[in-house]
C-alpha positions, 0 to 999 in steps of 0.5 A: 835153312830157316824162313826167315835167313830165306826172306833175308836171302831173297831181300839181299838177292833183290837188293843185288839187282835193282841196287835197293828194294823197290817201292812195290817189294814185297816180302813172299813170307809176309807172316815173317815181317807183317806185310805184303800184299796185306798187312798182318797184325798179331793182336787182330786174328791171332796174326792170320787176318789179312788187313788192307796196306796202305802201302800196296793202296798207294802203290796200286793208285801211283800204277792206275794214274800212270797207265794208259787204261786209267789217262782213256777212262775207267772200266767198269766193273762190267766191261772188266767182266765182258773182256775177261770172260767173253774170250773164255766163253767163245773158246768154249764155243770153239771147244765145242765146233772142234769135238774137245768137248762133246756138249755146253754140259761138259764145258760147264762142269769142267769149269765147276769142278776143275776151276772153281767157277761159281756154282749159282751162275751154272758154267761160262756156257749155261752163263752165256746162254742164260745170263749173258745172251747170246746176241749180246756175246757176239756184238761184245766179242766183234766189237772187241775183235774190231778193237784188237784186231791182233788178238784171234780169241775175240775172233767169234766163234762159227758156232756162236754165230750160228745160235745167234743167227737161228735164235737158240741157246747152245744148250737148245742147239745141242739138245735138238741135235743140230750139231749133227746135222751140221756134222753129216753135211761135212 
């Protein structure tokens, strides 16, 4: 079968459901029609240059102008990165607390190697420690867990707490043997 009867199939299939293709549909094999997420043009970059949609563009608004998120404010690009990235952080912490993994290193090359995070920024936790503050994790992740108090991974970490409250990095915490310590009064 050819990718295009496979696009045809997939449009029919969708067609079938919803009664017609909606608004937001968009083909999986955008090179077979020019369009999907990005619209495709064979004169420019020989048909493989992804160009903004129009279409996706205004879909995109018409979805921010009837959600709740957009009717309560904007997010910055800040706090978009605080409530993504700080559960991620504390899980690393709480990685650490349950002996996954056996330092903030461990987490942090994991996280370079494995899941692409950006080499000049070190890892969430060298993130956390260096970029971030500590301080400032902990206040972010209770206010969020004040938010949402359903959702556990803004819970923070015992750990985190624990740097905080003795004004050490995790790195610090880790290097001078304290989570030794803490492991032989168990």
């Amino acid at each position: 079968m050819e990718l295009k009867q496979s696009a045809d199939i997939q449009q029919h299939a969708v067609r079938s459901v919803n009664g017609s293709p909606s608004p937001h549909y968009f083909s999986f094999f955008p090179l077979l029609d020019w369009q999907g997420w990005y619209d495709y043009n064979p004169k420019v970059g020989k048909g493989r240059k992804p160009l903004p949609s129009k279409e996706v563009e205004q879909f995109i608004s018409q979805y921010v102008s009837a959600s709740t998120a957009a009717s309560a404010g904007l997010m910055s690009d800040n706090q978009i990165i605080e409530r993504v990235m700080f559960p991620l952080v504390n899980e690393g912490f709480k990685c650490l607390e349950e002996g996954i993994a056996q330092n903030p290193g461990d987490i942090d090359v994991i996280y370079l190697n494995g899941y692409g995070w950006p080499v000049w920024r070190g890892g969430p936790m060298h993130w956390a420690d260096h970029e971030v503050g500590l301080p400032h994790l902990l206040k972010s992740l209770q206010n969020f867990a004040k938010q949402f108090p359903e959702e556990s991974h803004f819970v923070p970490s015992k750990l985190l707490e624990t740097c905080v409250t003795m004004r050490v990095t995790v790195e610090q915490y880790y290097a001078n043997g304290l989570q030794k310590q803490k492991q032989s009064r168990l």
